[in-house]
N, C-alpha and C positions, 0 to 999 in steps of 0.2 A: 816307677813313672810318676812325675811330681801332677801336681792340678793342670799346670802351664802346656805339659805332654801328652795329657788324654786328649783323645779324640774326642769332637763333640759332633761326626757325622754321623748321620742316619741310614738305618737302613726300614724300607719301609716291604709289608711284609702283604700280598694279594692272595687271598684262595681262590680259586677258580670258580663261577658259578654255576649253578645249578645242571645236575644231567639227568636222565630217566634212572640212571641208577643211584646217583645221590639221594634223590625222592624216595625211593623204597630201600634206600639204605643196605642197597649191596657195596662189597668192597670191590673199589673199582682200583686195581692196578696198570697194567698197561692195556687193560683193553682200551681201545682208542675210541669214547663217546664225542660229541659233539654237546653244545651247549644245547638244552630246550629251548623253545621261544622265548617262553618266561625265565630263563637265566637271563638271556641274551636282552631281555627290557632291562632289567635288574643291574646288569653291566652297566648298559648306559645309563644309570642314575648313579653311579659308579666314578664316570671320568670325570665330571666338576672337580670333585674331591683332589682329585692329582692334578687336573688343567694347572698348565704354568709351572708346574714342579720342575725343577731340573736334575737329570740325574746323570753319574760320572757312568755309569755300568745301567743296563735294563737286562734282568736276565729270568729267559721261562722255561720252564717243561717243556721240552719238545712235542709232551702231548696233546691233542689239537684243543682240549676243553682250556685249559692253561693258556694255551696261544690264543686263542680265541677270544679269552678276557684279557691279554694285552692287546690282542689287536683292538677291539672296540671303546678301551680304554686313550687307544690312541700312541700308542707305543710301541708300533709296530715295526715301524720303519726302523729305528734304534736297539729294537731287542737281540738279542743272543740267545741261540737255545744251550740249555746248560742239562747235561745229564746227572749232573747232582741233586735236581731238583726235580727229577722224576719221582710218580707215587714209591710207596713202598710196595715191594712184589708179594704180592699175596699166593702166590703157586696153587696150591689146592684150592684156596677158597676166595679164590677169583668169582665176582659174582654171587655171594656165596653172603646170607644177613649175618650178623652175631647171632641171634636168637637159632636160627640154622645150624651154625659151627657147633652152637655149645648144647644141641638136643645128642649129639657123635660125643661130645668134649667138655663136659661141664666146667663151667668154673673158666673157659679158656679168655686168656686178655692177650690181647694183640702186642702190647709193648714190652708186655713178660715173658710170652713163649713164642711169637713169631708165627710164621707160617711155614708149613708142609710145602716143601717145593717151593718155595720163596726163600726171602729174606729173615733172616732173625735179628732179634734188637741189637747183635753185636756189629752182624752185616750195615745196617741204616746208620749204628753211631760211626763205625766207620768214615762213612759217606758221608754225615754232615758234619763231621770234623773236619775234614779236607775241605766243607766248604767255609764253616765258620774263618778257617784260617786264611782262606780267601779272602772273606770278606773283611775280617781284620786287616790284612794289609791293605784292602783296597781304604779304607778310614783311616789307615796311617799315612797315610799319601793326603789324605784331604779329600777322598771322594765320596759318592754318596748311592747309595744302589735302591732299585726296585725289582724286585722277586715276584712271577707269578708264578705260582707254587698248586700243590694238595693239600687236605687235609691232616692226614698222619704226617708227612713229612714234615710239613711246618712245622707243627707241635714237636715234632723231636728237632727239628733244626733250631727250635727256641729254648727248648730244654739245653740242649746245648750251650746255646750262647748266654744264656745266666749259670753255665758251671753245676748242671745238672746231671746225674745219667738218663740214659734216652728215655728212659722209665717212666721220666717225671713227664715226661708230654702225654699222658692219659690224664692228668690231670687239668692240662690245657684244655677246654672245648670250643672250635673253631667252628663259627658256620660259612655258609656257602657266599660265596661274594664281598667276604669282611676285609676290611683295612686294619692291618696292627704295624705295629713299631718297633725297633729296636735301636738301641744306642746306648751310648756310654754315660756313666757318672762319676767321675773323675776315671782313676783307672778302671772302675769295675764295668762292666757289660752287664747290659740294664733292660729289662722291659717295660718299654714309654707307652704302649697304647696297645690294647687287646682286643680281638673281634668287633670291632666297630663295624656295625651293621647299620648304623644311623641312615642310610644315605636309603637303604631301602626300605624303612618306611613311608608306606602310603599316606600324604598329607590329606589330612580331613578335606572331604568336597564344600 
């Protein structure tokens, strides 16, 4: 692919924010939370950021914490729920802290060994290959997409897309309500912007 050939679309990358168990830091899989108040304020210092943007594809988790921040983002009406961008299934330790997993499990990491009755890291790379490839062709067209997404899934669906195995998203750390980036640099697949949390700092009184 010469320079003339690369895509220069964007794809821009939303974590869901905040839930009761993002807070105390349970793994929340498909249990279905709802956003807290304070997510949901947090959200709306959120839409400015994207206001005006325009996108060829809007695509979310069908789970309502995900829908919930494109709804209030404003994106509602445009969005697709995409089951590629469901969390990663945590089976046994749904609900379930790290510190908890690894008093049973020492030593246990999410992107190395997976989960009991879930998913494993082969299961997710799977799944975000099908969607990387997605979204590749939607950039070869000339479109440009917004994802409300999870936290582990991001992280591996960005691992992914800079040519990683899914591994490398433990070393991504995403927080709740952030804005990242992705797109191209000539031929290669590139990360332009990471957990940008900007938006949710409290401005001095």
């Amino acid at each position: 692919m010469s320079d003339n050939d690369a895509p220069v679309q964007r794809i821009v990358l939303v974590r869901h924010a905040e839930t009761e168990w993002s807070l105390t830091g349970q793994h929340t899989g498909s249990t279905d939370l709802p956003l807290t108040d304070g997510g949901r304020d947090k959200v709306r210092r959120a839409a400015p950021r994207l206001a005006g943007q325009r996108f060829t594809r809007v695509l979310t988790s069908p789970l309502q914490r995900a829908a919930e921040t494109c709804e209030l983002t404003g994106f509602a009406e445009e969005a697709e729920a995409h089951d590629g961008l469901r969390e990663w299934e945590y089976g046994d330790y749904e609900g379930r802290t790290t510190p908890e997993i690894r008093e049973d499990h020492p030593g246990w990491e999410l992107y190395r060994d997976g989960a009991p009755g879930g998913e494993s890291p082969e299961d997710v790379q799977k799944r975000v290959d099908a969607l990387v490839e997605e979204l590749c062709a939607l950039c070869r067209s000339g479109g440009h997409a917004l994802l409300f997404s999870h936290g582990h899934l991001l992280r591996a669906l960005t691992a992914r897309w800079i040519g990683l195995p899914v591994q490398g998203g433990r070393m991504l750390d995403l927080g709740t309500g952030s804005i990242s980036e992705l797109g191209w640099k000539r031929e290669l697949k590139v990360l332009r912007v990471w957990n940008d949390r900007a938006h949710l700092e409290v401005a001095p009184s």
